[in-house]
Biopython code that builds the backbone (N, CA, C, O; Angstrom):
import numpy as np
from Bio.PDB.StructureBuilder import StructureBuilder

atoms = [
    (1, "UNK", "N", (-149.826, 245.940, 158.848)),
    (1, "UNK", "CA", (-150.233, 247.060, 158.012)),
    (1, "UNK", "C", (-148.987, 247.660, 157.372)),
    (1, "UNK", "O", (-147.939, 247.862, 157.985)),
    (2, "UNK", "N", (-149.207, 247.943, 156.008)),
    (2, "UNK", "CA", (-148.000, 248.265, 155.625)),
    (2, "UNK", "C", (-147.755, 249.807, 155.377)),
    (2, "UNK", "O", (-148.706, 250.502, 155.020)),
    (3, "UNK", "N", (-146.614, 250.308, 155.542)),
    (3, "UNK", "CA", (-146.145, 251.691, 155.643)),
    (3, "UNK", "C", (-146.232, 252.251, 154.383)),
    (3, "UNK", "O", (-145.834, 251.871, 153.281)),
    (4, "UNK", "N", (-146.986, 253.481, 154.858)),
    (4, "UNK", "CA", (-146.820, 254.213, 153.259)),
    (4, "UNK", "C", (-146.045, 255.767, 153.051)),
    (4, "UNK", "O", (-145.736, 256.458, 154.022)),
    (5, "UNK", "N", (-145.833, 256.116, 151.853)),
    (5, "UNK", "CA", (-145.289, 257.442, 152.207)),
    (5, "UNK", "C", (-146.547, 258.630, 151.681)),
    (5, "UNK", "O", (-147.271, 258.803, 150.700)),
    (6, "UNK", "N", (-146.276, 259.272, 152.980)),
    (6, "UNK", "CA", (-147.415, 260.356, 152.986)),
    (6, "UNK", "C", (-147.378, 261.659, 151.875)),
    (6, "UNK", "O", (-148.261, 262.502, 151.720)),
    (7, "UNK", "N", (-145.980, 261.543, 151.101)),
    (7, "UNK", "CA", (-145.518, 262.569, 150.608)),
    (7, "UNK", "C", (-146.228, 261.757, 148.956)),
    (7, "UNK", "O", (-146.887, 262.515, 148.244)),
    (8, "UNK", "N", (-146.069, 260.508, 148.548)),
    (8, "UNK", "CA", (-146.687, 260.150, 147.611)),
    (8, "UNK", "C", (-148.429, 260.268, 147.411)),
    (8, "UNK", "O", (-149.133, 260.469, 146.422)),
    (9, "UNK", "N", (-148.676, 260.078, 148.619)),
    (9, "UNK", "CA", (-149.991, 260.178, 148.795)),
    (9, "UNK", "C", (-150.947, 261.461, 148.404)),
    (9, "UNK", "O", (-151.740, 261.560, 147.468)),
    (10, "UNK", "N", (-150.579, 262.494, 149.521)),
    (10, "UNK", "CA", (-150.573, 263.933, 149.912)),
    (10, "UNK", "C", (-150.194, 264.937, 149.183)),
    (10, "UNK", "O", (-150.822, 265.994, 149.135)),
    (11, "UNK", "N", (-148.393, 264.541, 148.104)),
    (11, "UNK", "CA", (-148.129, 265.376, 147.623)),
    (11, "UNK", "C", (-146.967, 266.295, 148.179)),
    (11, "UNK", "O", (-147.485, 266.993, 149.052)),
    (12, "UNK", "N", (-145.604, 266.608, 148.057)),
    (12, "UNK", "CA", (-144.881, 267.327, 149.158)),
    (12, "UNK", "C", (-145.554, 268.361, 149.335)),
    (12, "UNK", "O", (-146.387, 268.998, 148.690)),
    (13, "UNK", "N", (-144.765, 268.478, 150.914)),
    (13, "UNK", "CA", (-145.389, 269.928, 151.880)),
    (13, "UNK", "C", (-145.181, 270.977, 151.329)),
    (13, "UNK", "O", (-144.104, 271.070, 150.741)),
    (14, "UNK", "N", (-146.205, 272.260, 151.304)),
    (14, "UNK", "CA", (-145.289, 273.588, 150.814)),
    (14, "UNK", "C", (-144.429, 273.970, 151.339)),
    (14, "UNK", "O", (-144.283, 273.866, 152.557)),
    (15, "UNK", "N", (-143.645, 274.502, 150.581)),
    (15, "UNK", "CA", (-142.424, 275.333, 151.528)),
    (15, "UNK", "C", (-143.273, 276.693, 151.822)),
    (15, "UNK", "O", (-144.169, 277.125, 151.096)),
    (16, "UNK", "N", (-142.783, 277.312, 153.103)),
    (16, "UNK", "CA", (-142.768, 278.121, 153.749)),
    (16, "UNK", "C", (-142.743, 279.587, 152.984)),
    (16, "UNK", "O", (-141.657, 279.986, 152.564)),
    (17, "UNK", "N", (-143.649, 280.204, 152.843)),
    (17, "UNK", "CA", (-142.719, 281.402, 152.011)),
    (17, "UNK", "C", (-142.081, 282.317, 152.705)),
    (17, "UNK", "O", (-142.100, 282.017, 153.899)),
    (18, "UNK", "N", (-141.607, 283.152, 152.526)),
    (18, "UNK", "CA", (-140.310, 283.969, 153.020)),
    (18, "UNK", "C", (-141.160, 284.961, 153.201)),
    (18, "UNK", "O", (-142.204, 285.163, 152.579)),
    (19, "UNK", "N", (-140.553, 285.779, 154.339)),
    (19, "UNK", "CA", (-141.412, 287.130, 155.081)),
    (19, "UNK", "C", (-141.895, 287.865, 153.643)),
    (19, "UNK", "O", (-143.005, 287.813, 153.113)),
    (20, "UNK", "N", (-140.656, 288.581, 153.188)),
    (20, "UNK", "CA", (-140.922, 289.226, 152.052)),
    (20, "UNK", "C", (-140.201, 288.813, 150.699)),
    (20, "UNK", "O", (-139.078, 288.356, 150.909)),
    (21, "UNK", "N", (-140.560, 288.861, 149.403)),
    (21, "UNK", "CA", (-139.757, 288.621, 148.220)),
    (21, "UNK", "C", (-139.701, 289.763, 147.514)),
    (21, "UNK", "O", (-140.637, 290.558, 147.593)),
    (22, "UNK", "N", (-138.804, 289.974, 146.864)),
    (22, "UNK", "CA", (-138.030, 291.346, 146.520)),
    (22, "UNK", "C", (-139.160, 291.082, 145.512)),
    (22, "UNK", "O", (-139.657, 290.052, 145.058)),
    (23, "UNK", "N", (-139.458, 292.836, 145.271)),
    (23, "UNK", "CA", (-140.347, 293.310, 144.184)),
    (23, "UNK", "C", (-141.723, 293.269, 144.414)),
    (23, "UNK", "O", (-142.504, 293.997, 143.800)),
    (24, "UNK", "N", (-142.138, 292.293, 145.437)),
    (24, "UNK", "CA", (-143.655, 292.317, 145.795)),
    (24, "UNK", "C", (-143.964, 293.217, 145.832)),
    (24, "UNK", "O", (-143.259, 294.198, 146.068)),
    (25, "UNK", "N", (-145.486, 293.209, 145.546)),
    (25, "UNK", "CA", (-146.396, 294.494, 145.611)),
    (25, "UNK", "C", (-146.532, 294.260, 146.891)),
    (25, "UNK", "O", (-146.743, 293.199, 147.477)),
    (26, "UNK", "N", (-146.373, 295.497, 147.347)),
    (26, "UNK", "CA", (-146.636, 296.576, 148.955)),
    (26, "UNK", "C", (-148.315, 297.022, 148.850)),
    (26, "UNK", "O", (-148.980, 296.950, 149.884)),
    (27, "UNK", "N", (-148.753, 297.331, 147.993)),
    (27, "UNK", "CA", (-150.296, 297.993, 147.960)),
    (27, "UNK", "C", (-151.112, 297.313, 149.585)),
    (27, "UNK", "O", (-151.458, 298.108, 150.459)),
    (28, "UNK", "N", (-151.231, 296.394, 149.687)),
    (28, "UNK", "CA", (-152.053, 295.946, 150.540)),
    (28, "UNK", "C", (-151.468, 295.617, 151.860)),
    (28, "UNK", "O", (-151.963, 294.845, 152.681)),
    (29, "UNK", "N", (-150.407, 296.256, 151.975)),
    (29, "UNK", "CA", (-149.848, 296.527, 153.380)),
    (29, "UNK", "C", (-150.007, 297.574, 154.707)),
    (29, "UNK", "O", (-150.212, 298.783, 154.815)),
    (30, "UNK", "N", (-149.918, 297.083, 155.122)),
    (30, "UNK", "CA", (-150.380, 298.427, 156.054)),
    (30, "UNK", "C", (-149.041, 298.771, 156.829)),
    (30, "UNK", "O", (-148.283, 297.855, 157.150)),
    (31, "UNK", "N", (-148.727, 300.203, 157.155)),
    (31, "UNK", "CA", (-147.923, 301.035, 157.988)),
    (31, "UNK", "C", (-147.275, 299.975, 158.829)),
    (31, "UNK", "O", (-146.475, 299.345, 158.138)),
    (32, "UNK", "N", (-147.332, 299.516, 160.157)),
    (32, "UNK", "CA", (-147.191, 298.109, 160.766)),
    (32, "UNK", "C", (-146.182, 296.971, 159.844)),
    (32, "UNK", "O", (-144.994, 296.650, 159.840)),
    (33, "UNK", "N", (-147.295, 296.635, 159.172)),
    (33, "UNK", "CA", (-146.186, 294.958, 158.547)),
    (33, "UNK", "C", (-145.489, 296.132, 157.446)),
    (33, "UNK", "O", (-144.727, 296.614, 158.284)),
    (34, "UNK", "N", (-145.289, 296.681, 156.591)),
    (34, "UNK", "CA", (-144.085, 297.600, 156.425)),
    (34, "UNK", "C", (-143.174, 297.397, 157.367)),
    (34, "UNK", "O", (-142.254, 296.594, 157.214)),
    (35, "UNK", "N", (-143.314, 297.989, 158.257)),
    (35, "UNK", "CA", (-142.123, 298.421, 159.419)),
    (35, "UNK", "C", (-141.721, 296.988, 159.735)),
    (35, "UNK", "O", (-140.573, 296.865, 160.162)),
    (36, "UNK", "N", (-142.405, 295.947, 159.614)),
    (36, "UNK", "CA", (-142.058, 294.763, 160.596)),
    (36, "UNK", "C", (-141.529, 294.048, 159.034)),
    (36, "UNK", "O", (-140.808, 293.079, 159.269)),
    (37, "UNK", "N", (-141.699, 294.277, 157.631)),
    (37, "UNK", "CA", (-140.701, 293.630, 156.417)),
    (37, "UNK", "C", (-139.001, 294.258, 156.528)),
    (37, "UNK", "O", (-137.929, 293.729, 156.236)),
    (38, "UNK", "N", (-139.330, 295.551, 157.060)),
    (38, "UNK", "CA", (-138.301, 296.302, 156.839)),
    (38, "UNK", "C", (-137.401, 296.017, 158.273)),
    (38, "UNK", "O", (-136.205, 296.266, 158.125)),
    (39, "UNK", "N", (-137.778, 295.554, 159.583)),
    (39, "UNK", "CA", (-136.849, 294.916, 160.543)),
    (39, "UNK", "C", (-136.139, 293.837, 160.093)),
    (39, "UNK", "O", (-135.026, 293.471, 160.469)),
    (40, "UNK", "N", (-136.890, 293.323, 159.220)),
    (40, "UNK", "CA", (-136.805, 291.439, 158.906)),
    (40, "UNK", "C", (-135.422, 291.856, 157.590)),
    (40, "UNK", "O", (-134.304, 291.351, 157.695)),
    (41, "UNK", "N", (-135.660, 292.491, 156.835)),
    (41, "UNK", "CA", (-134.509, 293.144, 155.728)),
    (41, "UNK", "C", (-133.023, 293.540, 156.620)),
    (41, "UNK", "O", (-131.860, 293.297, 156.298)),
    (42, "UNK", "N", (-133.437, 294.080, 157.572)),
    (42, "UNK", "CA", (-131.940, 294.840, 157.977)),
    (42, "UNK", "C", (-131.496, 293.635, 158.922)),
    (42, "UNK", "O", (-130.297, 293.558, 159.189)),
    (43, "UNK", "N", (-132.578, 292.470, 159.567)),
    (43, "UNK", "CA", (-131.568, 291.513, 160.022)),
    (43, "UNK", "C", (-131.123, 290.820, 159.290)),
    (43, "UNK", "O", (-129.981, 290.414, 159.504)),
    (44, "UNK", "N", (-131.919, 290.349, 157.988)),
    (44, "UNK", "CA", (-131.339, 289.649, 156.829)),
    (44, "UNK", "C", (-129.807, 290.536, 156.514)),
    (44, "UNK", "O", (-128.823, 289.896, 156.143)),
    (45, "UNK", "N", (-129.766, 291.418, 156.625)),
    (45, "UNK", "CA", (-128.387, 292.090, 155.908)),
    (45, "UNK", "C", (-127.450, 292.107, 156.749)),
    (45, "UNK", "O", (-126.264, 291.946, 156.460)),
    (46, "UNK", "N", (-127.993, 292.346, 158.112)),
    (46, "UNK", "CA", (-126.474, 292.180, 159.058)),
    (46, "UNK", "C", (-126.012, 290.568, 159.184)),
    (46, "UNK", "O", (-124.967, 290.132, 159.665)),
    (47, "UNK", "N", (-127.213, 289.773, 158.551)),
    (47, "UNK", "CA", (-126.387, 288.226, 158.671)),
    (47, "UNK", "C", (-125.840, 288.057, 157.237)),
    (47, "UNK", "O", (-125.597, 286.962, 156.729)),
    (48, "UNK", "N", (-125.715, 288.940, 156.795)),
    (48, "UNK", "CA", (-125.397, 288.747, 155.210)),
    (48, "UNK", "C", (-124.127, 289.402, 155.455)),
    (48, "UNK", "O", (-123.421, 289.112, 154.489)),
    (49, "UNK", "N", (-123.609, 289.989, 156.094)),
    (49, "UNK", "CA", (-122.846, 291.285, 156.035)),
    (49, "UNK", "C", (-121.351, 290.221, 156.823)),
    (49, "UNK", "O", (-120.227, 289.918, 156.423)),
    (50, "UNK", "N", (-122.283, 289.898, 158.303)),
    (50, "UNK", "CA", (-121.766, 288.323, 159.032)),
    (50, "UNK", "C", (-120.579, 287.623, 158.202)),
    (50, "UNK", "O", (-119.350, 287.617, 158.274)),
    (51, "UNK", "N", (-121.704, 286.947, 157.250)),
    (51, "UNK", "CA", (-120.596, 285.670, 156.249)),
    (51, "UNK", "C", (-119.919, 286.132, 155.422)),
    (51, "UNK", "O", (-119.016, 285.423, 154.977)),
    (52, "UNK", "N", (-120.089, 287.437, 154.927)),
    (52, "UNK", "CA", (-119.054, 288.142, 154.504)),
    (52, "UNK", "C", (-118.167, 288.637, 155.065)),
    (52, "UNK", "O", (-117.289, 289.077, 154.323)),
    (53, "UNK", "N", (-117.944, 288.816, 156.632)),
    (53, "UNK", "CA", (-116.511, 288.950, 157.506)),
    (53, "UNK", "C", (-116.542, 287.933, 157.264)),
    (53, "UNK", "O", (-115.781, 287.711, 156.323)),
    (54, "UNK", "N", (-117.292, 286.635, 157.779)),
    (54, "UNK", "CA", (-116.301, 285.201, 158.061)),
    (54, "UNK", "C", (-116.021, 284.697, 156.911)),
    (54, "UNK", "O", (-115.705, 283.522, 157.096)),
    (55, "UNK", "N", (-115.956, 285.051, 155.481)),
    (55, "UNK", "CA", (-115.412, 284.709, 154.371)),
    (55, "UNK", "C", (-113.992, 285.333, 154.299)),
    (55, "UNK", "O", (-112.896, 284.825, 154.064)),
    (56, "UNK", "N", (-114.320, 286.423, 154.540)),
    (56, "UNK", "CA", (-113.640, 287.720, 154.238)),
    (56, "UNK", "C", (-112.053, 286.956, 155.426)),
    (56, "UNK", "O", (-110.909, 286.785, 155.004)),
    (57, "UNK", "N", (-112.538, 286.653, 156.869)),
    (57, "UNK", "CA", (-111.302, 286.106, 157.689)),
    (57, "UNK", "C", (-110.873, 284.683, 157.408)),
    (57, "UNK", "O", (-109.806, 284.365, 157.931)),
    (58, "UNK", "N", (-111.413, 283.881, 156.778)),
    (58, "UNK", "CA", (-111.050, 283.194, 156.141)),
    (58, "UNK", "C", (-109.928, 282.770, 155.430)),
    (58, "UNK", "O", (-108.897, 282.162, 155.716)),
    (59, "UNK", "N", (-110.548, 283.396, 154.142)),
    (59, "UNK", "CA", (-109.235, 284.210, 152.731)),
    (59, "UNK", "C", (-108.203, 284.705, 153.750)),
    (59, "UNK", "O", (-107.167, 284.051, 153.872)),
    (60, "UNK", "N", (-108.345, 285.521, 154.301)),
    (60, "UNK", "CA", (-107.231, 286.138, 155.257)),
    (60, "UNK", "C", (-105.900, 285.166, 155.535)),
    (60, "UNK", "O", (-104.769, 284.997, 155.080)),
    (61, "UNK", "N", (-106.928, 284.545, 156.764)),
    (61, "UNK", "CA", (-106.293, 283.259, 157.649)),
    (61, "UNK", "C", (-105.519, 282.228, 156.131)),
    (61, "UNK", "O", (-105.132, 281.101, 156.441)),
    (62, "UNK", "N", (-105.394, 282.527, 155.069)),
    (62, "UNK", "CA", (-105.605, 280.869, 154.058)),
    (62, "UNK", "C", (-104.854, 281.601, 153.723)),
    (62, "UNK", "O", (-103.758, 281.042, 153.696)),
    (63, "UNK", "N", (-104.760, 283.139, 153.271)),
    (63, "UNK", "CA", (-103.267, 283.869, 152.867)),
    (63, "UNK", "C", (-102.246, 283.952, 153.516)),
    (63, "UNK", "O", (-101.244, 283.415, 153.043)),
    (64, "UNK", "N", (-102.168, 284.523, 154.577)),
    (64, "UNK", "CA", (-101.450, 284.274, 155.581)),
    (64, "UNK", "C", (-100.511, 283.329, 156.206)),
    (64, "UNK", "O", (-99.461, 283.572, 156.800)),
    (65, "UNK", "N", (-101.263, 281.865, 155.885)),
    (65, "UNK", "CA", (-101.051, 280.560, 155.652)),
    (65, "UNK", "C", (-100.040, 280.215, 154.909)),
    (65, "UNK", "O", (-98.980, 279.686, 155.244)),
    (66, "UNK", "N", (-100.476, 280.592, 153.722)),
    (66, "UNK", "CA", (-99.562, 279.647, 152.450)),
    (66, "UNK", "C", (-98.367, 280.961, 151.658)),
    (66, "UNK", "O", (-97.693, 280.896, 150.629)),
    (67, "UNK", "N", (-98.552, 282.238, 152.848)),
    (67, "UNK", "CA", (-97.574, 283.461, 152.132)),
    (67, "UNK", "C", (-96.287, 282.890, 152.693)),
    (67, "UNK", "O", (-95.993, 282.497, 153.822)),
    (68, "UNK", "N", (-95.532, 282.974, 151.420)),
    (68, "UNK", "CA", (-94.042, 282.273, 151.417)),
    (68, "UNK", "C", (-92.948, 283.711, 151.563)),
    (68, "UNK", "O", (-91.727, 283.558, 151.593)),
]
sb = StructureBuilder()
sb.init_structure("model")
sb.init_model(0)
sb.init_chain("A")
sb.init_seg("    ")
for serial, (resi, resn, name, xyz) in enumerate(atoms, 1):
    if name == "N":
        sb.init_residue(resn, " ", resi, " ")
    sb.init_atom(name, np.array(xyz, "f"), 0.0, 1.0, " ", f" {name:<3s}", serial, name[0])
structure = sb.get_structure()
């Protein structure tokens, strides 16, 4: 039997959508998933905040490096 691809067949998988996308309408939210978009935002930002130290020590470490 010969192998087929399921993605030709089927069509690719959806991607996943993301908790929240900036600008969505809120109307049909309730108090609750509010509070639980707005946990999901401030961990998004402290890992955002993250790769911006480890960029940030980086550059550092690479100046530091090559300062003559």
């Amino acid at each position: 039997m010969a192998d087929f691809d399921e993605e030709s067949v089927f069509g690719a998988k959806p991607k996943a959508r993301p908790g929240h996308e900036i600008g969505q309408n809120l109307d049909a939210l309730s108090a609750p998933e509010l509070a639980a978009r707005i946990a999901l935002l401030r961990s998004e930002i402290e890992r955002l905040e993250r790769a911006i130290a480890a960029r940030e020590a980086t550059r550092a470490a690479a100046h530091a490096a090559f300062k003559l």
